[in-house]
C-alpha positions as CSV (number, residue, x, y, z in Angstrom):
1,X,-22.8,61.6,-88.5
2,X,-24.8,58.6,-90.5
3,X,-27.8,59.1,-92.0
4,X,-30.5,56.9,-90.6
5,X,-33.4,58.7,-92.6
6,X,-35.7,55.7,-93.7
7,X,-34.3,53.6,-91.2
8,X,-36.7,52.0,-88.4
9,X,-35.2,51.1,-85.2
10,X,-36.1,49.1,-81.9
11,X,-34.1,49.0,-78.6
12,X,-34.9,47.9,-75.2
13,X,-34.4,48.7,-72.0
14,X,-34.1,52.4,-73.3
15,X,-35.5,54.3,-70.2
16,X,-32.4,55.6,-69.2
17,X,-28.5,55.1,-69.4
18,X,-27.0,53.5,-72.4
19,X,-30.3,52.3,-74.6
20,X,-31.3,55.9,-74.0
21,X,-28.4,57.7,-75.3
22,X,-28.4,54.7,-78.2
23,X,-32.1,55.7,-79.2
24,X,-31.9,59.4,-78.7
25,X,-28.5,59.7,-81.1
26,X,-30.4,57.7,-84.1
27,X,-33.6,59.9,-83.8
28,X,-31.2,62.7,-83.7
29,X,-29.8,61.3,-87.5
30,X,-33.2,60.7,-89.2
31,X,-34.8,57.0,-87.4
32,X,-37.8,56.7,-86.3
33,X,-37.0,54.8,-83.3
34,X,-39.6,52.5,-81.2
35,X,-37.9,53.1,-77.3
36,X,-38.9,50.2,-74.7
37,X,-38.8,50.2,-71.2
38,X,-40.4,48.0,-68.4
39,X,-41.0,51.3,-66.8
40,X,-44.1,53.2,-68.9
41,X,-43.0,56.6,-67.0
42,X,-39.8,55.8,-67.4
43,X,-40.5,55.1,-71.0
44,X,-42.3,58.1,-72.4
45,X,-40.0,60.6,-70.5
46,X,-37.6,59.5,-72.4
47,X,-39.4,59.1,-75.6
48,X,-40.5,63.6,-74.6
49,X,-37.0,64.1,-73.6
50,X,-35.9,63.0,-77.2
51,X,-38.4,65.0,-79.1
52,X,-38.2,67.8,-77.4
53,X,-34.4,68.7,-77.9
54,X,-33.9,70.8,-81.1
55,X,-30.9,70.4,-83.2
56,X,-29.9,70.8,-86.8
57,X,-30.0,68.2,-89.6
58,X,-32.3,65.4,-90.0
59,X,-34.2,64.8,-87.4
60,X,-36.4,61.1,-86.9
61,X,-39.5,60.0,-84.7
62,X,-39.9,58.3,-81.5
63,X,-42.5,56.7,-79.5
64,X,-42.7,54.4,-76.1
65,X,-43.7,50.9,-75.8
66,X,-43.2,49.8,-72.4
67,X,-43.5,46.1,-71.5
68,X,-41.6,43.1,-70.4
69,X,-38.7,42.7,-72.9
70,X,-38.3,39.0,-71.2
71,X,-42.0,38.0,-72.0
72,X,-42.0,36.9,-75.9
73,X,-46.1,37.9,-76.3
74,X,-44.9,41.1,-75.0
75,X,-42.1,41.3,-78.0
76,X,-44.1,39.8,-80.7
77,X,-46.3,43.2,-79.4
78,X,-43.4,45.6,-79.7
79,X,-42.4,43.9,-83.3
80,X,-46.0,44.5,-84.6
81,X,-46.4,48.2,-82.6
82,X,-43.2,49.1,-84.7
83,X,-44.3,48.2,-88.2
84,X,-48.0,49.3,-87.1
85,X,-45.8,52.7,-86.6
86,X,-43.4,52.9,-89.2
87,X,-44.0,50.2,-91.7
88,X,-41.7,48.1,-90.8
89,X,-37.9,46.8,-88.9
90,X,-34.9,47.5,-89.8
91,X,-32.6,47.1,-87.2
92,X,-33.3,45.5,-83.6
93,X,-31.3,46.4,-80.5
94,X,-31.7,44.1,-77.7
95,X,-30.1,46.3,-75.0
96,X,-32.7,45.4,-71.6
97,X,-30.4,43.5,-69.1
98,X,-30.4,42.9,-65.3
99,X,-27.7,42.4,-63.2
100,X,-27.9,40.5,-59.9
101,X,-25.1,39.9,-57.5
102,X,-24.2,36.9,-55.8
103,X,-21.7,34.5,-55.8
104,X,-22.1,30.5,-56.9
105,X,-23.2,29.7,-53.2
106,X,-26.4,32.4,-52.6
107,X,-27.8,32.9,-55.8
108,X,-31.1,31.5,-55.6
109,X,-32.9,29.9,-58.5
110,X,-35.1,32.9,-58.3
111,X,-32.5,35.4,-59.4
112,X,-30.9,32.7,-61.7
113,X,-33.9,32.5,-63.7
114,X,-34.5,36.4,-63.7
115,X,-31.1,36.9,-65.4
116,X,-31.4,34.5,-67.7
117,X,-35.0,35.3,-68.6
118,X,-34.2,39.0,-69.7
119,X,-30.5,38.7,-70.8
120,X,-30.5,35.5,-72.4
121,X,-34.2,35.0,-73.7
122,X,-35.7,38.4,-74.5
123,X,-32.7,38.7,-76.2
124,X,-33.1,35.6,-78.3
125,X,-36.5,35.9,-79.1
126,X,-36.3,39.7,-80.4
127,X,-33.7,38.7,-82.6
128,X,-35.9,36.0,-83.5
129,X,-39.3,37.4,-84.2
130,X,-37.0,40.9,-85.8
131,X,-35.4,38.6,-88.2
132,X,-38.8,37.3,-88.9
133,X,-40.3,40.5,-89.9
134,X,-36.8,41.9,-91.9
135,X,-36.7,37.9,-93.9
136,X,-40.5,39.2,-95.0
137,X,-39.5,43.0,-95.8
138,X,-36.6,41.2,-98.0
139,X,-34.2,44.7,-97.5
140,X,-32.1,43.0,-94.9
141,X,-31.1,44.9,-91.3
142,X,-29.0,44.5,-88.7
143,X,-29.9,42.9,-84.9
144,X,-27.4,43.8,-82.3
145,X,-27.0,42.2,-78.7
146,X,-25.5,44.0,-75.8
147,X,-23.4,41.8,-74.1
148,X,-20.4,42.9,-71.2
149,X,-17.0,43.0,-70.9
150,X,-17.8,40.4,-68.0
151,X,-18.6,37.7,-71.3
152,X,-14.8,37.9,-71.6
153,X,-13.1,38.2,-67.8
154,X,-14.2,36.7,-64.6
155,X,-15.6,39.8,-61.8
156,X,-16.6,38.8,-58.6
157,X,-20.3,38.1,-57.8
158,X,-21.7,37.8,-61.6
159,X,-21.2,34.6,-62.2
160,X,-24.8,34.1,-63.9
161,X,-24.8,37.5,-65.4
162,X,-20.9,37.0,-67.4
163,X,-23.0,33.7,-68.3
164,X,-25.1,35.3,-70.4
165,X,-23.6,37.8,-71.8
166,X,-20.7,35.4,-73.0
167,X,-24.0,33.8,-74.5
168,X,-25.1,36.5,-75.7
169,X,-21.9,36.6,-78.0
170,X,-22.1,33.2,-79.3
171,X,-25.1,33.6,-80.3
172,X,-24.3,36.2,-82.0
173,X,-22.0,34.1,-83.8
174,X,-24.6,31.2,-84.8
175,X,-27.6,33.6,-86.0
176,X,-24.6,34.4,-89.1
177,X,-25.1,31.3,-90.5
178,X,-29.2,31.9,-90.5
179,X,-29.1,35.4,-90.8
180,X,-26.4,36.4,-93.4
181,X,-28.8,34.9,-96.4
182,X,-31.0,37.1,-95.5
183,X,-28.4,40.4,-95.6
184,X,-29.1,40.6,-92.3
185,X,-25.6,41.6,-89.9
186,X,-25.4,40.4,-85.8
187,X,-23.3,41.8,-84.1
188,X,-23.0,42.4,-79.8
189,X,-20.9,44.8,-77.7
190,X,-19.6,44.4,-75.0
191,X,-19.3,47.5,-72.7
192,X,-17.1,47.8,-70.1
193,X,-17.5,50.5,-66.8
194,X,-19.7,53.3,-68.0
195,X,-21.1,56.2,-66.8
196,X,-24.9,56.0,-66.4
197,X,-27.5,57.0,-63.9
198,X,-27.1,53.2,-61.9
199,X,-23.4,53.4,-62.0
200,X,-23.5,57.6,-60.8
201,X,-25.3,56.9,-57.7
202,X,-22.0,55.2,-56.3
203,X,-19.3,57.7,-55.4
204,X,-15.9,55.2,-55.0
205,X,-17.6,54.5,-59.0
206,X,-15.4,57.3,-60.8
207,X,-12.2,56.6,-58.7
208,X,-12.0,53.0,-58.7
209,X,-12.8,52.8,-62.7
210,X,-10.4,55.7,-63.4
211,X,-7.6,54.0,-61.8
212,X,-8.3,50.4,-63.2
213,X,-9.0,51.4,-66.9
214,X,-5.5,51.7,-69.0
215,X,-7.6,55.0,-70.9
216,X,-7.7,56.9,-67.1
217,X,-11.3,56.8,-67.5
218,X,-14.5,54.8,-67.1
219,X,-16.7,54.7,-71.0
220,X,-19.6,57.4,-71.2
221,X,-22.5,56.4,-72.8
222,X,-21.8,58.5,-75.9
223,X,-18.3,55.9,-76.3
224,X,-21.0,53.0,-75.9
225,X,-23.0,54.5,-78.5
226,X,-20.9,55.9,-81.1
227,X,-19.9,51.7,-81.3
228,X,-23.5,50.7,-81.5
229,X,-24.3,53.2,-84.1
230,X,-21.4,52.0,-86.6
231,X,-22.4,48.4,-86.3
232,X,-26.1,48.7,-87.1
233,X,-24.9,51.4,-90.3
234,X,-24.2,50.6,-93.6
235,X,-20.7,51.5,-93.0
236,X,-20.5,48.1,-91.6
237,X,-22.6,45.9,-93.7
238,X,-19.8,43.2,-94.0
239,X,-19.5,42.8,-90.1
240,X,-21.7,40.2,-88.9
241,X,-20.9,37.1,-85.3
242,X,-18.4,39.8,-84.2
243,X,-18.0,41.7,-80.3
244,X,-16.8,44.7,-80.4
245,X,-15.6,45.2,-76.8
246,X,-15.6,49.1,-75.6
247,X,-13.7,49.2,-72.5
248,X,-10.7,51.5,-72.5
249,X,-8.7,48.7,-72.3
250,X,-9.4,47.3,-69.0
251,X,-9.7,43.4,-70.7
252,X,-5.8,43.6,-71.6
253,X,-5.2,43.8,-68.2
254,X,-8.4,43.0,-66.1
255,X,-7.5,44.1,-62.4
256,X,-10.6,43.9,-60.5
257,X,-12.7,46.4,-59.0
258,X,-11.3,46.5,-55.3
């Protein structure tokens, strides 16, 4: 357990799956917690499904913002809902991603530029206009990006999703030299198979993962999570431009998913 009491939070692409179980453990230690989704049902079902679980110890606050987390009006909007809510930001999340598949010779500039748009450029920009706010409290936080094991090995049919999410890892690495004046950390993980609603729906998914991954097993979100919630604590306040990837090994040896 960390305690997150005082500690306000904003993650996207937390409908479901891995942002979900991200936002509902730091409500669960004391944040108040800001939860985006594209989806608005998707959104504030989540946002009820969080507050309405009891448990013991410190318990924080949640509410929805849904909106395009690619559109940087829309995240200027979320920045502002959050201190309008809280009073301020202390640690971003930038966990919204697409994934489109397609190799070099059919993916259309259409799907290109949806990728990019969410992975690469919502990601940006909430670290940008996050840091913004944080330089202006002058407490410091922490901005984490979630980037793939696919940023580190070639899979088939992603080649403009691995793109970003290797991206999404060097820039990680640049915002230090911006960021760390400010006492603000950057960090990005790098997941690999997990077990969420998406990946569920496909039977051979449990099989095929189990085999490949050195562990026996494909990552839950709680593995994913227990990462995510170390890197934005104060136990890890001098890690900053580092990936942390979660994959039960399967990098080390990379066989692919066939």
């Amino acid at each position: 357990m960390i305690d997150f009491r005082k500690q306000t939070v904003l993650i996207t692409g937390a409908g479901q799956g891995i942002g979900f179980a991200i936002a509902r453990a730091l409500v669960q230690q004391g944040a108040n917690v800001v939860l985006n989704d594209f989806d608005e049902t998707l959104a504030q079902m989540a946002v009820n499904a969080i507050l309405n679980e009891e448990w013991a110890g410190p318990k924080g606050h949640c509410i929805a913002c849904s909106g395009d987390a690619s559109d940087v009006t829309f995240i200027q909007q979320l920045v502002d809902t959050t201190v309008s809510a809280f009073g301020g930001v202390d640690i971003a999340i930038a966990n919204a991603g697409i994934t489109i598949f397609g190799d070099i010779f059919t993916t259309t500039p259409d799907a290109f530029q949806k990728i990019v748009d969410l992975n690469l450029r919502g990601s940006f920009f909430l670290a940008q206009l996050s840091a913004k706010q944080m330089r202006g409290q002058g407490r410091g936080g922490s901005v984490l990006f979630m980037s793939s094991v696919v940023g580190h090995q070639a899979h088939p049919g992603l080649p403009v999703y691995s793109m970003t999410k290797a991206g999404l890892e060097m820039l990680a690495k640049q915002l230090v030299i911006d960021f760390s004046p400010l006492g603000i950390t950057v960090n990005a993980i790098a997941p690999g198979a997990t077990l969420t609603e998406r990946t569920l729906d496909d039977p051979t998914y449990i099989p095929i993962w189990s085999r490949i991954t050195p562990m026996g097993r494909p990552a839950t979100v709680d593995d994913i999570t227990n990462a995510a919630l170390f890197l934005v604590s104060p136990a890890s306040r001098h890690i900053t431009g580092q990936s942390l990837v979660v994959d039960g090994g399967w990098t080390s040896i990379s066989p692919p998913p066939v």
